[in-house]
C-alpha positions as CSV (number, residue, x, y, z in Angstrom):
1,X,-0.5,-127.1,100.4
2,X,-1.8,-125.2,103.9
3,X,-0.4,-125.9,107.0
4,X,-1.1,-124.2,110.2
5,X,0.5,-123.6,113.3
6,X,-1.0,-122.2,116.4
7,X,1.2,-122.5,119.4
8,X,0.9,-120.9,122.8
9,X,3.6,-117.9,123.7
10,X,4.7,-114.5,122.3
11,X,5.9,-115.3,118.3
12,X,5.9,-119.1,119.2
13,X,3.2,-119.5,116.4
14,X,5.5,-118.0,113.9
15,X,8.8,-119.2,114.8
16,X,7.1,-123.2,114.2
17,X,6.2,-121.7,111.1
18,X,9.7,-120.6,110.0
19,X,11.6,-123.5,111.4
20,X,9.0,-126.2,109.3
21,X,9.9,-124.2,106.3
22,X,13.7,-123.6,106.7
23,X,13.8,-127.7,107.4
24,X,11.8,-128.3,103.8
25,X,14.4,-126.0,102.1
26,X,12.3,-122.8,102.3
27,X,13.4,-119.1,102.7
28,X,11.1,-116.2,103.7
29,X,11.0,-112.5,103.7
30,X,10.7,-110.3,106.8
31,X,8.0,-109.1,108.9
32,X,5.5,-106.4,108.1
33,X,3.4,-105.8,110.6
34,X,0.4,-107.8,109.5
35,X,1.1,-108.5,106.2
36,X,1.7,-111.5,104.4
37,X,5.1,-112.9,104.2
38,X,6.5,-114.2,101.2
39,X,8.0,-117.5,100.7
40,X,10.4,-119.0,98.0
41,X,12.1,-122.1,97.2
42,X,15.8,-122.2,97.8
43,X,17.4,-118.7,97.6
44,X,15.0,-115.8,98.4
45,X,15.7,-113.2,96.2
46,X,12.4,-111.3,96.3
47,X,12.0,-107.7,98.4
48,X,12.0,-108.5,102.2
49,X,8.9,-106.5,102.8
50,X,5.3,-107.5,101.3
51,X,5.1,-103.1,101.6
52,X,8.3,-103.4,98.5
53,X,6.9,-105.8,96.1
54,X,5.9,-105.5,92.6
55,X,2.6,-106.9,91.5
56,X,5.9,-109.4,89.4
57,X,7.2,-109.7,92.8
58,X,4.2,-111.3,93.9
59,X,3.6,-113.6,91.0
60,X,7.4,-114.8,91.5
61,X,6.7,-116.2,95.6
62,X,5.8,-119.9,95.9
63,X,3.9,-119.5,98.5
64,X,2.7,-117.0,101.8
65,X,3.3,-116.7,105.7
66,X,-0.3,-115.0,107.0
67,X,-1.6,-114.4,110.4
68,X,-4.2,-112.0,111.7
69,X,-1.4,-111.6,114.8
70,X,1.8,-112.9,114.2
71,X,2.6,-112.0,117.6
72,X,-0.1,-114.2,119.7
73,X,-2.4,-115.4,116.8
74,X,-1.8,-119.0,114.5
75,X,0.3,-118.6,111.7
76,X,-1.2,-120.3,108.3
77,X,1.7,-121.6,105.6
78,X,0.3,-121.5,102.0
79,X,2.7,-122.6,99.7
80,X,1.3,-122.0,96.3
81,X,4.3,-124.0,93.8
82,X,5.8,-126.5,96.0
């Protein structure tokens, strides 16, 4: 499943994107500058930063935050095993 949001204002994009997915039950990682963002199911329990993660980590997210510019730019939701 991809969802986008694209919103008008400083980290307004991303902050769409994290409230959709805390109100389906959803817990993410933090921000690394441009990097993807990981996504889990429930309880994250994964390495906060896409910069820590294992090539196991990687396989172990159900799903990815990505933006070009998660500052100004949309903010696409791929959730991979929802």
């Amino acid at each position: 499943m991809i969802k986008t949001f694209k919103e008008v204002g400083t980290f307004q994009s991303l902050y769409k994107a994290q409230e959709w997915l805390t109100e389906h039950g959803y817990k993410y990682g933090s921000l690394c500058r441009d990097q993807p963002v990981a996504i889990t199911k429930g309880e994250y329990n994964l390495p906060e930063k896409y910069k820590n993660m294992t090539r196991m980590h990687k396989l172990m997210a159900d799903g990815w935050m990505i933006s070009t510019d998660f500052r100004e730019g949309e903010v696409i939701i791929n959730i991979i095993n929802p």
